[in-house]
N, CA, C and O atoms as CSV, one atom per row, in Angstrom:
chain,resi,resn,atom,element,x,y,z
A,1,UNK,N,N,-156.927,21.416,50.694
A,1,UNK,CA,C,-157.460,20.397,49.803
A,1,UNK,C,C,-156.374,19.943,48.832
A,1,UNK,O,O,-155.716,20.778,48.211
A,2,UNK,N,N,-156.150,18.453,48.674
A,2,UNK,CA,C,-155.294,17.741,47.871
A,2,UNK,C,C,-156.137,18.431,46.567
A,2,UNK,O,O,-157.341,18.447,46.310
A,3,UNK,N,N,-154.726,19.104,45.719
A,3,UNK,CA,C,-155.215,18.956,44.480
A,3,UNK,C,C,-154.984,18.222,43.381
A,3,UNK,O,O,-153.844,17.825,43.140
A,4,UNK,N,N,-156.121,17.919,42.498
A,4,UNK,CA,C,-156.467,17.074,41.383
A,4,UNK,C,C,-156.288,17.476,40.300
A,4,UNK,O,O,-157.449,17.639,39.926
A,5,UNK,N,N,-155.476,17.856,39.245
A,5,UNK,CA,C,-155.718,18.525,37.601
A,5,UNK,C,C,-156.724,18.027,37.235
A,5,UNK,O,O,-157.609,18.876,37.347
A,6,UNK,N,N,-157.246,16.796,36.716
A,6,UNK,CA,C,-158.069,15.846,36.439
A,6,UNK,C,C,-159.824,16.855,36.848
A,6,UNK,O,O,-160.720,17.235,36.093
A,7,UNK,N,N,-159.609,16.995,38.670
A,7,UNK,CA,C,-160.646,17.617,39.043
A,7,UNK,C,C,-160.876,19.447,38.713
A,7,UNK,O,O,-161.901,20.084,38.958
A,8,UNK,N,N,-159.564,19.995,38.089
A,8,UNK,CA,C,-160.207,21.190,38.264
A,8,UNK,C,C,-161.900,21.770,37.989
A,8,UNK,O,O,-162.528,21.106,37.164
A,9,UNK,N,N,-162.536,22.792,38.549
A,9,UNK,CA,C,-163.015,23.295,38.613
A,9,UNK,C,C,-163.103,24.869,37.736
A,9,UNK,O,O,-163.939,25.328,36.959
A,10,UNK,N,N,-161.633,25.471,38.368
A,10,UNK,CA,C,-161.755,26.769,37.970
A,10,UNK,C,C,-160.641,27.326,37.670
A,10,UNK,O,O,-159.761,27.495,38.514
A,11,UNK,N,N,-160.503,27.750,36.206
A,11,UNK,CA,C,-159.463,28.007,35.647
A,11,UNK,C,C,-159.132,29.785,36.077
A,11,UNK,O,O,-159.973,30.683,36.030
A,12,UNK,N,N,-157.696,29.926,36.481
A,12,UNK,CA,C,-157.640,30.959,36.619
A,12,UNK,C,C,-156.853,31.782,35.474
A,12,UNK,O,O,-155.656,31.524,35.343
A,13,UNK,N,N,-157.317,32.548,34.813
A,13,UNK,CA,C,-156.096,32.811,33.355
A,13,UNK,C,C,-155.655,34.454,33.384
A,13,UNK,O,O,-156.358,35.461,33.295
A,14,UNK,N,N,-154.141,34.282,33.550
A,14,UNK,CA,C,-152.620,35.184,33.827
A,14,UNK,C,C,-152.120,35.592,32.330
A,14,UNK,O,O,-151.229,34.974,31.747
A,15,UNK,N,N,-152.835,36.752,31.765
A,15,UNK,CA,C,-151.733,36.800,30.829
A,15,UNK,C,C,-150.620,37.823,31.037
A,15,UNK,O,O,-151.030,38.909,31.446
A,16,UNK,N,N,-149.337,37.723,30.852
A,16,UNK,CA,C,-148.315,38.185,31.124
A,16,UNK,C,C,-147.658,38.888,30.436
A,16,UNK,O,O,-147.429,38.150,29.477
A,17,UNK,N,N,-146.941,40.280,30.140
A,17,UNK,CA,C,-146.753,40.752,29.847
A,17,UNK,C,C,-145.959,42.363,30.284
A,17,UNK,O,O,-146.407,43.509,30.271
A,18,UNK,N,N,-144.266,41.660,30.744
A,18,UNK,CA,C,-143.791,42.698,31.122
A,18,UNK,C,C,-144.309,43.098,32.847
A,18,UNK,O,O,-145.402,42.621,33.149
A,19,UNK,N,N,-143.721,43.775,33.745
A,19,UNK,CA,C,-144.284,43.704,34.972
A,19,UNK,C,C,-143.621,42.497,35.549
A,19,UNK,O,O,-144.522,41.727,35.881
A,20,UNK,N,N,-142.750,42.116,35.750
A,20,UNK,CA,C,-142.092,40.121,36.270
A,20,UNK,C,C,-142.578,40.749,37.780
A,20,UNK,O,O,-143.304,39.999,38.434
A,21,UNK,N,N,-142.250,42.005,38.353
A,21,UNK,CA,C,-142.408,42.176,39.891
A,21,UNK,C,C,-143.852,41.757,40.212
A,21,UNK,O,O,-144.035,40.837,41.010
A,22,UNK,N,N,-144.885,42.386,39.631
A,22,UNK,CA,C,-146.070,42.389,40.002
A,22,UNK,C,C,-146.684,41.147,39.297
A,22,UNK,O,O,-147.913,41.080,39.252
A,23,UNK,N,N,-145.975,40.211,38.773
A,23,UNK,CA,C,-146.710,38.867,37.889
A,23,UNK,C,C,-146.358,38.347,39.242
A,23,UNK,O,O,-147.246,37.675,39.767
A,24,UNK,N,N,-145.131,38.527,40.001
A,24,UNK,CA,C,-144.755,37.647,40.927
A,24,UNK,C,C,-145.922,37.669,42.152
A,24,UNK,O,O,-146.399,36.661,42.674
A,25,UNK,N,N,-146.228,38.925,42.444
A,25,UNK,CA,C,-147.330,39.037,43.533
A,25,UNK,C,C,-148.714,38.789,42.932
A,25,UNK,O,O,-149.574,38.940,43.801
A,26,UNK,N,N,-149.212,38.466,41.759
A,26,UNK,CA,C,-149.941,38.503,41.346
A,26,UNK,C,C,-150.627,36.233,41.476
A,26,UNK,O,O,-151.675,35.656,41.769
A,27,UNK,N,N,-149.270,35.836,41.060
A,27,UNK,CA,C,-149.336,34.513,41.091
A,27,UNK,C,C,-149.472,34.132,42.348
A,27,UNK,O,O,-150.385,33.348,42.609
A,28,UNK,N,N,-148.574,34.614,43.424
A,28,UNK,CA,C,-148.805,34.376,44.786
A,28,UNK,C,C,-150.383,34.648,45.673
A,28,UNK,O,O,-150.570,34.042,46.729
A,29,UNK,N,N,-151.250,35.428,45.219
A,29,UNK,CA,C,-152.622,35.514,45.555
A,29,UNK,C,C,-153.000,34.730,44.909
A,29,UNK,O,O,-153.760,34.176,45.702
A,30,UNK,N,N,-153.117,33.972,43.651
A,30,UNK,CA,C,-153.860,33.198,43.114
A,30,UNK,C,C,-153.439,31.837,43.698
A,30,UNK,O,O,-154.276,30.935,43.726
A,31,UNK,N,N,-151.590,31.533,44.392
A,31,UNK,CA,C,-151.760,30.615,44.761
A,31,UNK,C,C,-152.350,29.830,46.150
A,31,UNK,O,O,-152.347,28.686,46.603
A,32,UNK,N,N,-152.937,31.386,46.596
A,32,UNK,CA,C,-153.134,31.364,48.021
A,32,UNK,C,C,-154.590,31.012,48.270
A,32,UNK,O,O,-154.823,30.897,49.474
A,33,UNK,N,N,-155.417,30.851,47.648
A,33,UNK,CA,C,-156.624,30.652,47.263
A,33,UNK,C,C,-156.829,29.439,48.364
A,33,UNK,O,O,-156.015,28.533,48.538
A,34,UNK,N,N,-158.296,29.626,49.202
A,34,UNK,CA,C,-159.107,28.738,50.306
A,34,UNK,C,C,-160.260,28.398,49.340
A,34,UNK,O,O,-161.190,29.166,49.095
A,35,UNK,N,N,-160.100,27.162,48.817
A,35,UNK,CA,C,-161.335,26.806,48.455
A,35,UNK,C,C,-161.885,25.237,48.741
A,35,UNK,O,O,-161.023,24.472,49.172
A,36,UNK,N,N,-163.125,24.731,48.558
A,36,UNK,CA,C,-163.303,23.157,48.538
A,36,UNK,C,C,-163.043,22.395,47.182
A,36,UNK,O,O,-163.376,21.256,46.854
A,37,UNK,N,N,-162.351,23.362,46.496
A,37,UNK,CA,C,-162.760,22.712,44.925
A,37,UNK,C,C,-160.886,22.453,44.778
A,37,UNK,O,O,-159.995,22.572,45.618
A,38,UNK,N,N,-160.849,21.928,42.827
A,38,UNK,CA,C,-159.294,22.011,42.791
A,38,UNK,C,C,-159.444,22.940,41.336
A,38,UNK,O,O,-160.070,22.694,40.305
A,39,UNK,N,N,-158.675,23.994,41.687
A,39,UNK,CA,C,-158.235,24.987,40.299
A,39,UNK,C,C,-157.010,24.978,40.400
A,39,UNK,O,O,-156.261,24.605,41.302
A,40,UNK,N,N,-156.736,25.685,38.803
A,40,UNK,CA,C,-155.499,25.753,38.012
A,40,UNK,C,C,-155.368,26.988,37.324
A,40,UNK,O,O,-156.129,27.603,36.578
A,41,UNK,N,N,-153.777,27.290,37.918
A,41,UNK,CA,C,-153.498,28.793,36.966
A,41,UNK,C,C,-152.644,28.457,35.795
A,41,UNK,O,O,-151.657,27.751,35.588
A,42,UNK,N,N,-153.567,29.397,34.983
A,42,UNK,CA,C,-152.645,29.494,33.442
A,42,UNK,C,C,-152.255,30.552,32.869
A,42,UNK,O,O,-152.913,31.472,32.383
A,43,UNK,N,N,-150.847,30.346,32.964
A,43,UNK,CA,C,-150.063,31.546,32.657
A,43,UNK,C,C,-149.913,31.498,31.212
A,43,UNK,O,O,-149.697,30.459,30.587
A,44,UNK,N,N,-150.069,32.996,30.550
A,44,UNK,CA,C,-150.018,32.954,29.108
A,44,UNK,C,C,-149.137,34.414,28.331
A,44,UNK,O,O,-149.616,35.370,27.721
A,45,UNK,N,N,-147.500,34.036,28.711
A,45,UNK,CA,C,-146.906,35.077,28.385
A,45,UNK,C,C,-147.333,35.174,26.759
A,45,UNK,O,O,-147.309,34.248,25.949
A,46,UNK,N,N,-147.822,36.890,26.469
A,46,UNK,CA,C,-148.222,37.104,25.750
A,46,UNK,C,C,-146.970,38.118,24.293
A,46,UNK,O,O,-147.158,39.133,23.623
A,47,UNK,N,N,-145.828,37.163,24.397
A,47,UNK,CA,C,-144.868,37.408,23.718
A,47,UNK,C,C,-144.097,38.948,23.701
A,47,UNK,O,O,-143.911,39.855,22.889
A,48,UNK,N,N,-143.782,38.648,25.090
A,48,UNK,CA,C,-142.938,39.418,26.210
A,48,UNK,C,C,-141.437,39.397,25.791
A,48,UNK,O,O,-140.734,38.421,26.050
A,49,UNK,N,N,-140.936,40.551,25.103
A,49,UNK,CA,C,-139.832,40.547,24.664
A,49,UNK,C,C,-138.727,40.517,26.024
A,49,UNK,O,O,-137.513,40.494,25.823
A,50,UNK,N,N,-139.178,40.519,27.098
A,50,UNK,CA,C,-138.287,40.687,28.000
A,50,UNK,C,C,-137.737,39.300,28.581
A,50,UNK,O,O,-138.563,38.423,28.832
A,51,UNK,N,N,-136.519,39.092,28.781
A,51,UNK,CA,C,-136.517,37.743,29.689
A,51,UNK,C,C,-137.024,37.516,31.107
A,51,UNK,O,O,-137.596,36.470,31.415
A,52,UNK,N,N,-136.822,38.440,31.908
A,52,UNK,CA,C,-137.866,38.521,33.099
A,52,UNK,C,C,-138.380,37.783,33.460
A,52,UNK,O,O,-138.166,36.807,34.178
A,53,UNK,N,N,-139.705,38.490,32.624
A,53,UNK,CA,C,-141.216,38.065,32.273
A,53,UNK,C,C,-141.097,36.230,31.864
A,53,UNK,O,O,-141.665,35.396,32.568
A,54,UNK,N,N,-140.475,35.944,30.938
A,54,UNK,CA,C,-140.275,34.518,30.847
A,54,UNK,C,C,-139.782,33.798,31.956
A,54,UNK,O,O,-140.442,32.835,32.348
A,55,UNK,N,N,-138.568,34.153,32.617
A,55,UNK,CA,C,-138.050,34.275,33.942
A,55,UNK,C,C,-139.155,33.525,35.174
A,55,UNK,O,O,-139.176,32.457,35.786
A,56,UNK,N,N,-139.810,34.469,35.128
A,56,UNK,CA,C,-140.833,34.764,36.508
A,56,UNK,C,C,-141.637,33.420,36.286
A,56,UNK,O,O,-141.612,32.421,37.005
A,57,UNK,N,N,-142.464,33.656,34.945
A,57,UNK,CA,C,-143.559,32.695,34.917
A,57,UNK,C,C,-142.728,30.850,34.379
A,57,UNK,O,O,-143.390,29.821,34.519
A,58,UNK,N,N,-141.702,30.834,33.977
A,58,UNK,CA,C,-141.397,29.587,34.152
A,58,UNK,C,C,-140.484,29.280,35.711
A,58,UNK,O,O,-140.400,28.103,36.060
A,59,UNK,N,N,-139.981,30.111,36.390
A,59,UNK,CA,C,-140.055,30.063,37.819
A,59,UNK,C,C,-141.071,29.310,38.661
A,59,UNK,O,O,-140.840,28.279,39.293
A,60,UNK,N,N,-142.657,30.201,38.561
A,60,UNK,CA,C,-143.487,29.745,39.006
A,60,UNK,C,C,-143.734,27.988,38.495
A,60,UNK,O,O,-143.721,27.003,39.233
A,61,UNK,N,N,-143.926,28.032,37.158
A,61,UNK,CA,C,-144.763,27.186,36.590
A,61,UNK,C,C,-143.970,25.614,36.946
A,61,UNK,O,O,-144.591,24.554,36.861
A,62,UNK,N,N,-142.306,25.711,37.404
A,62,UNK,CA,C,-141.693,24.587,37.279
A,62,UNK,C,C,-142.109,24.435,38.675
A,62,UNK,O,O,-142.338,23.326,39.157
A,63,UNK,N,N,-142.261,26.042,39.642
A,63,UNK,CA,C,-142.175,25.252,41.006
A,63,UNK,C,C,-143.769,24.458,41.596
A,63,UNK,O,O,-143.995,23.593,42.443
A,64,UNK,N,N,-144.224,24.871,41.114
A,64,UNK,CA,C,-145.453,24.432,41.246
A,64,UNK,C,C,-146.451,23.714,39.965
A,64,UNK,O,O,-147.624,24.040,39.787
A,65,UNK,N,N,-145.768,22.756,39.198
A,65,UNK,CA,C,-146.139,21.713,38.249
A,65,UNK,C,C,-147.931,21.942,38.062
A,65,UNK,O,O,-148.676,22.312,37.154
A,66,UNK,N,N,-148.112,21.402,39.739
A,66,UNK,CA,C,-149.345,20.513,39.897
A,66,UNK,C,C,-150.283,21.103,39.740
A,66,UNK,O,O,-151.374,20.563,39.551
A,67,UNK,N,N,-149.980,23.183,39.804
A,67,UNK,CA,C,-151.297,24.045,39.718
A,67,UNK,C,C,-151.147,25.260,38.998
A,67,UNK,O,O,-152.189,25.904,38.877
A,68,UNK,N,N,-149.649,25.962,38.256
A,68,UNK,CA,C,-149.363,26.502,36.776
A,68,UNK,C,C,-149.128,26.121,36.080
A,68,UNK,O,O,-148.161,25.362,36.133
A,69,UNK,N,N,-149.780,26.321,34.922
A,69,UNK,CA,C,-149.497,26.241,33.306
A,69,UNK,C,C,-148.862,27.106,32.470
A,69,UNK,O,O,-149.576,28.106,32.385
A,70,UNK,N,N,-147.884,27.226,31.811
A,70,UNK,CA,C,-147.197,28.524,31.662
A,70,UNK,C,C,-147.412,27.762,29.781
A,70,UNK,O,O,-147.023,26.699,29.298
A,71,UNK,N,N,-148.169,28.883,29.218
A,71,UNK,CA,C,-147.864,28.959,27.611
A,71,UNK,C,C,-147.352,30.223,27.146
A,71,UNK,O,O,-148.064,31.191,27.417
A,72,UNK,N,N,-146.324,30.438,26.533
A,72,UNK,CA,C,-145.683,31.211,25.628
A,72,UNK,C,C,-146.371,31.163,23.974
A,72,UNK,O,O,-146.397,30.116,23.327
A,73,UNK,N,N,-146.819,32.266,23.535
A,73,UNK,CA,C,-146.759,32.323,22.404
A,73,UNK,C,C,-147.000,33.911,22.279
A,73,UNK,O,O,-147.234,34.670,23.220
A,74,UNK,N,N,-146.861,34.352,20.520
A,74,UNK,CA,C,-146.553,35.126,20.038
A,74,UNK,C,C,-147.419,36.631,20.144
A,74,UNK,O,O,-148.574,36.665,19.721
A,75,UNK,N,N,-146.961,37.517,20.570
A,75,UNK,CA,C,-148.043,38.787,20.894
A,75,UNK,C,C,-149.191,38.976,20.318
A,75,UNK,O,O,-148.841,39.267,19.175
A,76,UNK,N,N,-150.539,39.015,20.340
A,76,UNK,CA,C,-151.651,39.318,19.642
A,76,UNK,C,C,-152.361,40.007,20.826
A,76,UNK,O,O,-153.475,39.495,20.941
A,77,UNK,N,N,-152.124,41.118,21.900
A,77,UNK,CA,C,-153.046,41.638,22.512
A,77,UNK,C,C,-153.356,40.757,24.276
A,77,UNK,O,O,-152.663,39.863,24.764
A,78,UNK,N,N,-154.211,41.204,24.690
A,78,UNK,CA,C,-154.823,41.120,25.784
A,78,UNK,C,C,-155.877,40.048,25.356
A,78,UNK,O,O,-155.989,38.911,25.815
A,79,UNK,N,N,-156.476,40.526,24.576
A,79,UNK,CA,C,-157.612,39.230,24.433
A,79,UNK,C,C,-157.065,37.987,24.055
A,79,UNK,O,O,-157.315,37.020,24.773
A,80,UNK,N,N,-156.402,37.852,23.108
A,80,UNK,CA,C,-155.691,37.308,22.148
A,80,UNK,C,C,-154.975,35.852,23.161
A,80,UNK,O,O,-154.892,34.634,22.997
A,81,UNK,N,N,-154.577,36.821,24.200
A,81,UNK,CA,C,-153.326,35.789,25.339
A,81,UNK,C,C,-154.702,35.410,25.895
A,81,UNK,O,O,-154.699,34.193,25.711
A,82,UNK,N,N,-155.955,35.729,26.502
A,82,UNK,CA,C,-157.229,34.980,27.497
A,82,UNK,C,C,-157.430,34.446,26.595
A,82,UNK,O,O,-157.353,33.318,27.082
A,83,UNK,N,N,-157.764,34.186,25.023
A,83,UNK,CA,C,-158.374,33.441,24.427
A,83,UNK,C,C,-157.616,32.274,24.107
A,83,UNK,O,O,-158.162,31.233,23.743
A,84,UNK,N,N,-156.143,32.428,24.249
A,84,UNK,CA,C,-155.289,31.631,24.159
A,84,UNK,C,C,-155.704,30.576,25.782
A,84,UNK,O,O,-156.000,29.393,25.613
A,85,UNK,N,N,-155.684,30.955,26.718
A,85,UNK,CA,C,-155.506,30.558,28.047
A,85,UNK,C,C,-157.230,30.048,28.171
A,85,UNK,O,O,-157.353,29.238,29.090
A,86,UNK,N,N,-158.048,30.234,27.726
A,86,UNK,CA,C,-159.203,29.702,27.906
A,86,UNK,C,C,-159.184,28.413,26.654
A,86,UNK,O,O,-159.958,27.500,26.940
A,87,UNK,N,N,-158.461,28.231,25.402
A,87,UNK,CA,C,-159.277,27.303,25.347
A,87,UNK,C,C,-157.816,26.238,25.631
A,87,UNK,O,O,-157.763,25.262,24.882
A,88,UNK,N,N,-157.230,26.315,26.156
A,88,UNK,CA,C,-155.728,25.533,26.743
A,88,UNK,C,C,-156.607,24.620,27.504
A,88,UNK,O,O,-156.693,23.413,27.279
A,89,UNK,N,N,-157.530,25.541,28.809
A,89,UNK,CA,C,-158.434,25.018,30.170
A,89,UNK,C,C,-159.075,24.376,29.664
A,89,UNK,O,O,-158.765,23.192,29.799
A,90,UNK,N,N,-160.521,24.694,28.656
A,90,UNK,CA,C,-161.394,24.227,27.918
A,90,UNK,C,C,-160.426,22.354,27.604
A,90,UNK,O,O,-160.914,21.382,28.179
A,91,UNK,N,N,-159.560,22.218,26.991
A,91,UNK,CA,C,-158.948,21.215,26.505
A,91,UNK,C,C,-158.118,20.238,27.558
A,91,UNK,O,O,-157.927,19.023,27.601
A,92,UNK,N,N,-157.683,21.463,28.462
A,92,UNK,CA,C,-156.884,20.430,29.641
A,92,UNK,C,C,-157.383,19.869,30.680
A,92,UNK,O,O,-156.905,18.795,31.046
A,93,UNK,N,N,-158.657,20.577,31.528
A,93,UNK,CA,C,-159.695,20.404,32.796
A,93,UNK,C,C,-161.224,20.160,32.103
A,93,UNK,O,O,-162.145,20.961,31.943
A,94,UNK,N,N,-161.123,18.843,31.787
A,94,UNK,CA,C,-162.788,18.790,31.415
A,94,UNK,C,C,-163.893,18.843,32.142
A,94,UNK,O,O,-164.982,18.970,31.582
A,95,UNK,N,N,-163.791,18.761,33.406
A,95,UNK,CA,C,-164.766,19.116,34.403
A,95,UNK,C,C,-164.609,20.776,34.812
A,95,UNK,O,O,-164.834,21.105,35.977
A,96,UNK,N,N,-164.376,21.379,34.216
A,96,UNK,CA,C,-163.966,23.444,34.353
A,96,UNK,C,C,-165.631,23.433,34.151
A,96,UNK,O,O,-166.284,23.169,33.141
A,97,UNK,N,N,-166.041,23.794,35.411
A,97,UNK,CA,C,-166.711,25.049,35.479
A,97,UNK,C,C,-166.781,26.677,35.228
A,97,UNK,O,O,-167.776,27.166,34.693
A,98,UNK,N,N,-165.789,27.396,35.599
A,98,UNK,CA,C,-165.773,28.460,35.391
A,98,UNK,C,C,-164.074,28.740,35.086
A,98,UNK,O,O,-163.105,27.993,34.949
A,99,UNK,N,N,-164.281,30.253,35.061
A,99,UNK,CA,C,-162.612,31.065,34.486
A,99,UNK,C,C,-162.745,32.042,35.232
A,99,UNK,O,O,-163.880,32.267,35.652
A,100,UNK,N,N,-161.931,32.693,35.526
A,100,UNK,CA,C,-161.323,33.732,35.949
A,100,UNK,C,C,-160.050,34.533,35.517
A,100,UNK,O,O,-158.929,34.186,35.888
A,101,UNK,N,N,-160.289,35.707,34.654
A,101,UNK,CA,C,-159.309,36.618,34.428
A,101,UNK,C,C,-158.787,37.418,35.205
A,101,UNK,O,O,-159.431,38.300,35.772
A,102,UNK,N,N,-157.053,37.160,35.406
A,102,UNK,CA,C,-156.848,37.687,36.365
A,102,UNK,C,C,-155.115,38.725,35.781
A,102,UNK,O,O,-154.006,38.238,35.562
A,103,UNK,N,N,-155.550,40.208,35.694
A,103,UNK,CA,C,-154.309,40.662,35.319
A,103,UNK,C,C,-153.285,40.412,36.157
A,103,UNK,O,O,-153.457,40.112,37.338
A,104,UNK,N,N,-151.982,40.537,35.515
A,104,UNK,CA,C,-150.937,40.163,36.419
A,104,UNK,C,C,-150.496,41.365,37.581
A,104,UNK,O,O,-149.793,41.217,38.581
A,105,UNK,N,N,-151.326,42.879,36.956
A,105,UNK,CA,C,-151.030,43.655,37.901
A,105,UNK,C,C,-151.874,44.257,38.968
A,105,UNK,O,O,-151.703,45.302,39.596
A,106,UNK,N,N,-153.025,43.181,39.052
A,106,UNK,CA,C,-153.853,42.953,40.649
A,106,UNK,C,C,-153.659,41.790,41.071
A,106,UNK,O,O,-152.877,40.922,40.683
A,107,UNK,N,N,-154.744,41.808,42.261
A,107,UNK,CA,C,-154.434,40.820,43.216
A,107,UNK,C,C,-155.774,40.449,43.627
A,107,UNK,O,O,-156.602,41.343,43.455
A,108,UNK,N,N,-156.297,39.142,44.227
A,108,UNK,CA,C,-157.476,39.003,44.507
A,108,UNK,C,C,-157.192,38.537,46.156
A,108,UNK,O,O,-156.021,38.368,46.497
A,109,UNK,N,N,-158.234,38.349,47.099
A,109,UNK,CA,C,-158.391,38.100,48.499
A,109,UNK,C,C,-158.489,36.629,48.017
A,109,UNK,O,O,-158.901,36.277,46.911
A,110,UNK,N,N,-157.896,35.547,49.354
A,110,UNK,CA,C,-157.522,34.172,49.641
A,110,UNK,C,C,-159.341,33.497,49.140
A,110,UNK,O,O,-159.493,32.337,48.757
A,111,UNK,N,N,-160.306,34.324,49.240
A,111,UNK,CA,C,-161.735,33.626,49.110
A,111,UNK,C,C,-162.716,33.812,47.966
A,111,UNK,O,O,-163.808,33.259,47.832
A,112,UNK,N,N,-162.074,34.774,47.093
A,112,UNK,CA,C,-162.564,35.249,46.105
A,112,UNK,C,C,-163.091,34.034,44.532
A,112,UNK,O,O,-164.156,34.065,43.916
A,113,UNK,N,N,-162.053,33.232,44.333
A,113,UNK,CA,C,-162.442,32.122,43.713
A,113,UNK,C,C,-163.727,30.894,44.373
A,113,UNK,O,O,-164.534,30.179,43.779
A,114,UNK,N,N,-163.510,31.037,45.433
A,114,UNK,CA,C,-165.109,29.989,46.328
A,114,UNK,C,C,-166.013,30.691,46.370
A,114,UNK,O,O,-167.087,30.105,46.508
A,115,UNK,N,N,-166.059,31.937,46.297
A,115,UNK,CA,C,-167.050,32.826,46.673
A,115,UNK,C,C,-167.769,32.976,44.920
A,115,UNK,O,O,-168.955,32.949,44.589
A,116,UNK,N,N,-166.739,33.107,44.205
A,116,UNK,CA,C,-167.360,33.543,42.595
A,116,UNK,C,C,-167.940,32.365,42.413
A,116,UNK,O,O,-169.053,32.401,41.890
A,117,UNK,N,N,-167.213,30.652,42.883
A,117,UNK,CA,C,-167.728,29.627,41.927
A,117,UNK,C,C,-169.106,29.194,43.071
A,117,UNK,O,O,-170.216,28.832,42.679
A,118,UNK,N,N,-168.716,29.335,44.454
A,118,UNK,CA,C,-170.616,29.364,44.840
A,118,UNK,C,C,-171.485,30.244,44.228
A,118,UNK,O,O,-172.321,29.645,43.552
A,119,UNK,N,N,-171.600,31.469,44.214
A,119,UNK,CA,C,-172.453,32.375,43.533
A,119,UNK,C,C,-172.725,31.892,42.004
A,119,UNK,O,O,-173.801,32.269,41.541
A,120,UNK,N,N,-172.108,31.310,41.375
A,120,UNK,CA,C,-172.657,30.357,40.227
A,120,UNK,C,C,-173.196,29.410,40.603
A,120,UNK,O,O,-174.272,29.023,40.148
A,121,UNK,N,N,-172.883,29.135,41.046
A,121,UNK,CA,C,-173.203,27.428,41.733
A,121,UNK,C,C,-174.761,27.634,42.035
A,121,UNK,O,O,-175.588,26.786,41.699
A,122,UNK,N,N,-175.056,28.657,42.603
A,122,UNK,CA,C,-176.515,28.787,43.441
A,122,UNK,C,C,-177.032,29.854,42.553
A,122,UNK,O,O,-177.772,30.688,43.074
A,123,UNK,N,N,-176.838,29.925,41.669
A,123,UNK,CA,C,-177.915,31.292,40.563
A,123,UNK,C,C,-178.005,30.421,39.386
A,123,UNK,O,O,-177.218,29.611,38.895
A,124,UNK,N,N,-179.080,30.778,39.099
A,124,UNK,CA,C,-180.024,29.909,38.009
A,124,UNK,C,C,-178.909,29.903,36.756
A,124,UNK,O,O,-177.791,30.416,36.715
A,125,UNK,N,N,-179.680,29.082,35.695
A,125,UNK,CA,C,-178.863,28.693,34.437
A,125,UNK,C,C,-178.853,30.053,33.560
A,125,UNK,O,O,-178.094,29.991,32.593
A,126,UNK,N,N,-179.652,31.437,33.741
A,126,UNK,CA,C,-179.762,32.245,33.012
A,126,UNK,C,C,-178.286,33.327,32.968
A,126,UNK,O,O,-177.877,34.178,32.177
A,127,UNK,N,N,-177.720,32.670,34.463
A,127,UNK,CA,C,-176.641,33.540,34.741
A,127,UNK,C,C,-174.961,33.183,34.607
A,127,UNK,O,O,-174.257,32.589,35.424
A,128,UNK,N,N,-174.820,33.400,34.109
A,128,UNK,CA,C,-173.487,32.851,33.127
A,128,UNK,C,C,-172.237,33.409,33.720
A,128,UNK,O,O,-171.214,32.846,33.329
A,129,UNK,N,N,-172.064,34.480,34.657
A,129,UNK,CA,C,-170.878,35.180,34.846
A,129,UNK,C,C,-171.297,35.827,36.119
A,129,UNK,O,O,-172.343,36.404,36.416
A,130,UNK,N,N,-169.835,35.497,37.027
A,130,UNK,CA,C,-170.000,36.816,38.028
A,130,UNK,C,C,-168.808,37.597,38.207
A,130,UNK,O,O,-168.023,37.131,37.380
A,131,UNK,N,N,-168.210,38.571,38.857
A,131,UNK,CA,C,-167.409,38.869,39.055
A,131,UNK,C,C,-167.183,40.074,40.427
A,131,UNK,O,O,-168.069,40.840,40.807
A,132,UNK,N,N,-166.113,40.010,40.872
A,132,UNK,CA,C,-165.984,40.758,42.089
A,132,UNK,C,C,-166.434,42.729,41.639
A,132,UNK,O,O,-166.475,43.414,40.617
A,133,UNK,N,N,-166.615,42.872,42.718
A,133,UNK,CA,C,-167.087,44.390,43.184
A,133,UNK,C,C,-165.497,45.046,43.149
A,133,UNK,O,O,-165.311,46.228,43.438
C-alpha cells in the first residue's frame, strides 16, 4: 500500500535510548508491517548521551522520510519520551486512530499492527485499547 502521512492511521511510538543494535532491528519490524491502512513511526530519542543512538535513528529517519519521525529531546524517562511521541502523532496525523508502543528492544510479527487496529475497529466504543499476548 502507497503510503499517505496525511492518511495515517496508526502511530507507532520508538523511544530510544541507548541499544543503536537492537533500535536497528527493532525499526526494521515496524518497517515491515502488512497492513491496508497507512502508519507512521516515531522515533523519540530520549536524550541518549551516546552518538550511536542518534546515529541509528537519524539513519533510519532520513532513509525513510515518508514513514519515520525522529524527535530528539531532553531525558525525562520512558513515559516522558511516549508522551513526547504521542502528542507529536496527535498533532501530525489527524486521522490517527490508534498508537502503538513499541520498545526499541522487541520486535513485533509483519501483522500485528492490522490485527490490533481491526480488533478496535470491530469492538464496541467501551473498548479503548488492545494489545498483543
Amino acid at each position: 500500500m502507497k503510503h499517505d502521512v496525511a492518511d495515517t492511521r496508526v502511530a507507532v511510538i520508538i523511544p530510544a535510548y541507548g541499544q543503536p543494535w537492537l533500535t536497528c532491528e527493532t525499526l526494521h519490524t515496524a518497517l515491515n508491517q502488512i497492513a491496508d491502512f497507512s502508519y507512521s513511526i516515531v522515533i523519540v530519542n530520549d536524550g541518549c548521551p551516546t552518538k550511536e543512538t542518534h546515529e541509528v535513528c537519524q539513519t533510519f529517519a532520513s532513509s525513510y522520510p515518508e514513514h519515520i519521525f525522529y524527535l530528539a529531546k531532553e531525558n525525562g524517562g520512558l513515559s516522558a519520551a511516549r508522551n513526547s511521541g504521542i502528542e507529536f502523532a496527535l498533532a501530525a496525523f489527524p486521522r490517527l486512530e490508534a498508537v502503538y508502543f513499541l520498545d526499541c528492544d522487541n520486535r513485533i510479527g509483519p501483522h500485528l499492527l492490522q490485527r490490533l487496529l481491526n480488533a478496535l475497529r470491530s469492538s464496541g466504543p467501551e473498548i479503548g485499547c488492545v494489545y498483543p499476548d
